[in-house]
VOSESE-159001 format. One record per residue (C-alpha): residue in three letters; y, z, x. Coordinates in steps of 0.05 Angstrom, whole numbers, plus 5000, padded with zeros to 4 digits. Layout:
N
NODE    aa   north     up   east
NODE   ALA       Y      Z      X
...
! end
This chain:
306
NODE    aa   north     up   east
NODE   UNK    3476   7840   5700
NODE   UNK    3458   7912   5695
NODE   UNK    3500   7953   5651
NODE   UNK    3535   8022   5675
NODE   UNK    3508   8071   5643
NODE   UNK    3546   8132   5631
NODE   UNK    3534   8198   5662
NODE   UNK    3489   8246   5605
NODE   UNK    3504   8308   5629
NODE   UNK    3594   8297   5657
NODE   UNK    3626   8255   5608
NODE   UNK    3702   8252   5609
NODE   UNK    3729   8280   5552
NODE   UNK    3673   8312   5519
NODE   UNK    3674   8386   5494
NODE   UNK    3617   8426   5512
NODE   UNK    3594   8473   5444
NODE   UNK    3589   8536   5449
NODE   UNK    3533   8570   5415
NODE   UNK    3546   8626   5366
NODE   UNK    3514   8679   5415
NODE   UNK    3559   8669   5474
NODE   UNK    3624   8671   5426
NODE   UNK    3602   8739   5404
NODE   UNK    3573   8753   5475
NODE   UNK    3651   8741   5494
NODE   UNK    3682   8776   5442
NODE   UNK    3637   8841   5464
NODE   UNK    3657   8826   5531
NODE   UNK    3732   8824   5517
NODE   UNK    3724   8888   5473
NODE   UNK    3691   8925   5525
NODE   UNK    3730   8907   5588
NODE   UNK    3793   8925   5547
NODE   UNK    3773   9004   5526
NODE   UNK    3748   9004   5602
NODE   UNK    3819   8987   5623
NODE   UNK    3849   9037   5572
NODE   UNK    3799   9094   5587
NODE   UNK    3825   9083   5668
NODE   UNK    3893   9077   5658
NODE   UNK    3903   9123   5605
NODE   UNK    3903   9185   5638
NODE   UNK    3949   9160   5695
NODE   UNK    3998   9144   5638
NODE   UNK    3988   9205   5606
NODE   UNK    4008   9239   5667
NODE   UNK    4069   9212   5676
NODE   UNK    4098   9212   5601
NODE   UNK    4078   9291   5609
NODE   UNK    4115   9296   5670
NODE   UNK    4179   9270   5637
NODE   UNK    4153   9318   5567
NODE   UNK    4188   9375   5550
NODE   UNK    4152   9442   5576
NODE   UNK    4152   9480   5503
NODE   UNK    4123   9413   5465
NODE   UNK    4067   9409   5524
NODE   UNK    4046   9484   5520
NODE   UNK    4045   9480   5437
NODE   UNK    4018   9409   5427
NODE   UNK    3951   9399   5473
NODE   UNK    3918   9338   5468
NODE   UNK    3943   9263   5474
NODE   UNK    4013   9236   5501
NODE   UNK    4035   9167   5485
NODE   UNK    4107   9177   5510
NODE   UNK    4155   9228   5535
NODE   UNK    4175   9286   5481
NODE   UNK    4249   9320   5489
NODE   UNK    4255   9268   5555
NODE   UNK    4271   9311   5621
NODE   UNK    4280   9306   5688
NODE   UNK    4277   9382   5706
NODE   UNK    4215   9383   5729
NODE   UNK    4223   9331   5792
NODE   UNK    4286   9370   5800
NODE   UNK    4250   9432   5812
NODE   UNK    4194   9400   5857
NODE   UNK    4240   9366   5902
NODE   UNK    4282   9431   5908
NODE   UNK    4236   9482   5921
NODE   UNK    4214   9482   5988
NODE   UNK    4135   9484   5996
NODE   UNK    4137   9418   5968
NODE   UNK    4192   9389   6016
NODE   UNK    4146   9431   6070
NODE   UNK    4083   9406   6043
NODE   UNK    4115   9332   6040
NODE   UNK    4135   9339   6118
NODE   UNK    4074   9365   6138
NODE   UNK    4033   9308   6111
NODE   UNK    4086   9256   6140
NODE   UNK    4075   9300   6204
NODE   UNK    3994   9287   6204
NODE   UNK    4001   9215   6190
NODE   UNK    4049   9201   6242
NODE   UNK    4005   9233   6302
NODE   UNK    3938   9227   6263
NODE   UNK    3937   9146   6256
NODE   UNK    3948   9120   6324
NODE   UNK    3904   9164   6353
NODE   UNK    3857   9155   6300
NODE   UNK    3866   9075   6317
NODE   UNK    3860   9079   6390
NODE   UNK    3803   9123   6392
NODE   UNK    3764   9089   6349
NODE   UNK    3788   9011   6376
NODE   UNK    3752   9040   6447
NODE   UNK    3686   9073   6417
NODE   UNK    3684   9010   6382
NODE   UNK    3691   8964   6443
NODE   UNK    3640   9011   6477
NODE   UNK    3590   8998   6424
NODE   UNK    3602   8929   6420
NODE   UNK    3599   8909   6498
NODE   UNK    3547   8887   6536
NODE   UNK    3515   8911   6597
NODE   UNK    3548   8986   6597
NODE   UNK    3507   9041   6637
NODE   UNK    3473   9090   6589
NODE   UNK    3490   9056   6529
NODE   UNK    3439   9072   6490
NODE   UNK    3440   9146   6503
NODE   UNK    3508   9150   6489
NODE   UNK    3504   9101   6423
NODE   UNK    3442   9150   6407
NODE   UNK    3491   9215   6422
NODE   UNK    3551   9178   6379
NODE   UNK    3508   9160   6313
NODE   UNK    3474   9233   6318
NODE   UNK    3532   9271   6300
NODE   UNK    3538   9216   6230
NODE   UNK    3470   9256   6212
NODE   UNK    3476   9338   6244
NODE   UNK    3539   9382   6254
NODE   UNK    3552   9440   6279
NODE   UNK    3571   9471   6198
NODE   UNK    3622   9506   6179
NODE   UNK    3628   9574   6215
NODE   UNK    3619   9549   6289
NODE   UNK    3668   9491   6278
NODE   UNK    3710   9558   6260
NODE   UNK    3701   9599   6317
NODE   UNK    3711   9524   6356
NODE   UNK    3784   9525   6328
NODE   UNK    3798   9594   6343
NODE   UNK    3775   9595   6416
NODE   UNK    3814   9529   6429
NODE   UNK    3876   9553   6395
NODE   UNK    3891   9514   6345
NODE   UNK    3886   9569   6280
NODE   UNK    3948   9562   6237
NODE   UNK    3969   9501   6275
NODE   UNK    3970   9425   6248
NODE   UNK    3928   9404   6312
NODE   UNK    3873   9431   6274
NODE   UNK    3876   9381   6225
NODE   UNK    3884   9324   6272
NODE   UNK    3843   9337   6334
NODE   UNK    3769   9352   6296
NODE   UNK    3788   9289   6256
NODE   UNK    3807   9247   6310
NODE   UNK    3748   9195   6308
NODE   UNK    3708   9170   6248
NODE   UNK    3640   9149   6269
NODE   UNK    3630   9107   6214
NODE   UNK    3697   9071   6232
NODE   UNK    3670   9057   6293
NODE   UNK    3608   9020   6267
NODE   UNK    3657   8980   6223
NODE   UNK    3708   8965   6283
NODE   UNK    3644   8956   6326
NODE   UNK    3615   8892   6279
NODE   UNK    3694   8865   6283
NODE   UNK    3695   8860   6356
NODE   UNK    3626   8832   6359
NODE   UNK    3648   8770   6319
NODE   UNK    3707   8760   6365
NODE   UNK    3673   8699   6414
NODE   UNK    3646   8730   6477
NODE   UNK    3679   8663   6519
NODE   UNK    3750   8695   6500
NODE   UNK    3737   8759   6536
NODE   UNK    3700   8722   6593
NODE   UNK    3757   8689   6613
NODE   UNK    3799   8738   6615
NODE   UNK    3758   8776   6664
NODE   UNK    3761   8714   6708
NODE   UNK    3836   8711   6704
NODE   UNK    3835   8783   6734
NODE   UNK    3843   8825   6666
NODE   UNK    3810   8881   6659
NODE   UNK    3788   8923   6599
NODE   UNK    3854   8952   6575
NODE   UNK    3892   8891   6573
NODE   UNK    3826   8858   6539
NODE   UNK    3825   8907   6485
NODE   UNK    3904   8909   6474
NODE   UNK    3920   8838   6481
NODE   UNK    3854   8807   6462
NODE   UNK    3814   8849   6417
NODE   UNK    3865   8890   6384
NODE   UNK    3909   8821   6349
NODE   UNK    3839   8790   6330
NODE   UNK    3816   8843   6289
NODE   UNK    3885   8859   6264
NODE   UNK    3852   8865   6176
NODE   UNK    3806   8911   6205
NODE   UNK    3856   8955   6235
NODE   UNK    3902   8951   6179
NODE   UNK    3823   8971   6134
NODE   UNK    3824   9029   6174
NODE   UNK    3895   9059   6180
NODE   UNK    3878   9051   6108
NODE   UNK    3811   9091   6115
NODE   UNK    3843   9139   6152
NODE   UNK    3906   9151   6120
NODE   UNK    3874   9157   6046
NODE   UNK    3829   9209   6086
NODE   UNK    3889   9251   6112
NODE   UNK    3930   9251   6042
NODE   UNK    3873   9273   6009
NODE   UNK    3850   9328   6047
NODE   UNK    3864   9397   6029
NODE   UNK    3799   9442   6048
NODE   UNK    3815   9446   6120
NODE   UNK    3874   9464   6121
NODE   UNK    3855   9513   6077
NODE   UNK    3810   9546   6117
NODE   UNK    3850   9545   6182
NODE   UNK    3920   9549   6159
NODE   UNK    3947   9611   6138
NODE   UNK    4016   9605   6133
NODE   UNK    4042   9571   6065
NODE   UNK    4098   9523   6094
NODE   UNK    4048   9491   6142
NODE   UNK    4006   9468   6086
NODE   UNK    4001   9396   6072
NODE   UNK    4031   9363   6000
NODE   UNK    3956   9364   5971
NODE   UNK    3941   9438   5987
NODE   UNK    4010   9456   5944
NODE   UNK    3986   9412   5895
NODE   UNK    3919   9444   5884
NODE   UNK    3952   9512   5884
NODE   UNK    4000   9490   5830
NODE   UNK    3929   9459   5785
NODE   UNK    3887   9518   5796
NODE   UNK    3924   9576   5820
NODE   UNK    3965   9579   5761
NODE   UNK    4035   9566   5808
NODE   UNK    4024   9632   5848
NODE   UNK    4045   9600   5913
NODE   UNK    4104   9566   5876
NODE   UNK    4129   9638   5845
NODE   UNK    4115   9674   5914
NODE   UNK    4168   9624   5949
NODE   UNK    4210   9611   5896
NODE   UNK    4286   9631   5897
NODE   UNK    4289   9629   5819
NODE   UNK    4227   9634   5777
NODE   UNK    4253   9639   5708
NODE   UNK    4263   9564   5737
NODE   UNK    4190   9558   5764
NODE   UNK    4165   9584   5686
NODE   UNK    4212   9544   5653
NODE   UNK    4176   9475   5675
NODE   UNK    4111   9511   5696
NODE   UNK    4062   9461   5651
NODE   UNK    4110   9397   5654
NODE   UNK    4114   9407   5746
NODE   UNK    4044   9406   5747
NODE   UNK    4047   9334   5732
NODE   UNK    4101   9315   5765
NODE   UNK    4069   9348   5831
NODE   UNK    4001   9299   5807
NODE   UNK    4058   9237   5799
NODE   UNK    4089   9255   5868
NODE   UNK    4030   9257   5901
NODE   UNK    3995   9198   5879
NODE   UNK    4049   9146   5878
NODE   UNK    4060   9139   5954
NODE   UNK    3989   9118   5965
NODE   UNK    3993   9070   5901
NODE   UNK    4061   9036   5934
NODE   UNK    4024   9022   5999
NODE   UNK    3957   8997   5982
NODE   UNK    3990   8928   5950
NODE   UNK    4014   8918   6021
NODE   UNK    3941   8924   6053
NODE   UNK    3909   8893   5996
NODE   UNK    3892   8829   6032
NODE   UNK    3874   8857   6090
NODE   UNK    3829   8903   6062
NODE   UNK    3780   8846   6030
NODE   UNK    3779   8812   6093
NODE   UNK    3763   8872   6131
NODE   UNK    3697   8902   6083
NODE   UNK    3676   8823   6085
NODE   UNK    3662   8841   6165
NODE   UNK    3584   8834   6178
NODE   UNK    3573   8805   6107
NODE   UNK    3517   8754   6098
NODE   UNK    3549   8679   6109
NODE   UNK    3514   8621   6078
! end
């Protein structure tokens, strides 16, 4: 009778050795992973211990901030009482709010364009679409464009030249292309016909890929500031990240020009400079947990399945 041998490579109970190399392989690793965590959160803590720092110790003591100094408030009391931040804040809320569903349904129709099959002129018009990812018209006639519609010193200019992402398009385009073409097929035969295809089809399949690019989208609104710049001339139609760069670089000259008390404004001019960076980042941090999951599967659209 033949006798069981055991398995030389699995053996239950057995500890594998590790080698002297790979424990000092994983020490490095553990050392360098850890100053890579402290050299990217560091500054976002830094920022908010000087936002709760008391203005004299920040202006007389440059240089590193483990924790708040003379703890204070005053500084998120000025920026949520002066008003270009409150106007800055509702102008941004303002954008979002007309920007993303337009945003969403142009872009959910280029992309089931691109995707379908058997549409007159589709190439020329695919051509015409992915042509503009490459040429533009530049800066100055996109100016004059503004002007001659209208929209100077209006928030439609930073929503209408905006409106569509070609990019977006490709990545909505390779969603709706993995949604099964038998689906759609009979839906035509029940009598359905492209809009109620898109909106009760397409549109609840590719639900993480929406959610990727309200995400897309609204990141790319918050963060913009150079348009408004350029077409906006009014200071309490500016968005919250044009105030914000004005309060970095221009030394709080748009804060003193609006403000009803400035010994105020100079009392916490170093300390609200964070507490504008805090503001504006932390709204953006809150939501991204929520679209988290949705975002990995949506970038994993189109990858390579084995």
């Amino acid at each position: 009778m033949a006798k069981k041998v055991k398995d030389p490579v699995v053996m239950r109970g057995t500890k594998i050795k590790t080698s002297t190399g790979s424990k000092i392989f994983d020490v490095c690793n553990t050392l360098f992973l850890l100053a890579l965590c402290f050299v990217t959160l560091y500054p976002m803590w830094y920022v908010l211990c000087a936002s709760f720092t008391n203005n004299v110790y920040l202006v007389s003591h440059p240089g590193a901030v483990w924790w708040p100094v003379g703890f204070t408030t005053g500084s998120y009391s000025m920026a949520f009482e002066h008003p270009l931040i409150l106007s800055g804040y509702k102008n941004i809320l303002i954008i979002l709010g007309v920007s993303l569903p337009i945003n969403i349904i142009m872009t959910l129709f280029c992309g089931y364009f691109l995707a379908s099959k058997g549409m007159m002129f589709k190439g020329v018009i695919q051509f015409l679409i992915m042509f503009t990812m490459f040429f533009g018209g530049g800066m100055i006639p996109t100016y004059l464009n503004i002007r001659s519609l209208g929209l100077f010193d209006s928030l439609w200019a930073l929503i209408l030249p905006g409106a569509i992402s070609v990019y977006n398009c490709i990545i909505c385009r390779t969603a709706i292309q993995a949604v099964p073409d038998s689906l759609t097929e009979s839906a035509y035969l029940d009598g359905a016909n492209d809009l109620i295809i898109v909106f009760r089809i397409i549109l609840p399949l590719i639900m993480p890929t929406i959610a990727v690019l309200l995400l897309y989208y609204g990141v790319g609104h918050w963060n913009a500031w150079f348009n408004a710049s350029i077409y906006l001339t009014d200071n309490y139609k500016l968005p919250i990240q044009n105030i914000l760069r004005s309060i970095l670089i221009a030394n709080s000259n748009i804060l003193n020009s609006a403000a009803t008390d400035s010994d105020k404004v100079n009392e916490f001019a170093e300390a609200i400079k964070y507490a504008a960076i805090v503001l504006t980042t932390v709204p953006v941090l809150c939501i991204y947990p929520f679209l988290q999951k949705y975002f990995v599967k949506g970038v994993m659209v189109g990858a390579v399945k084995g």
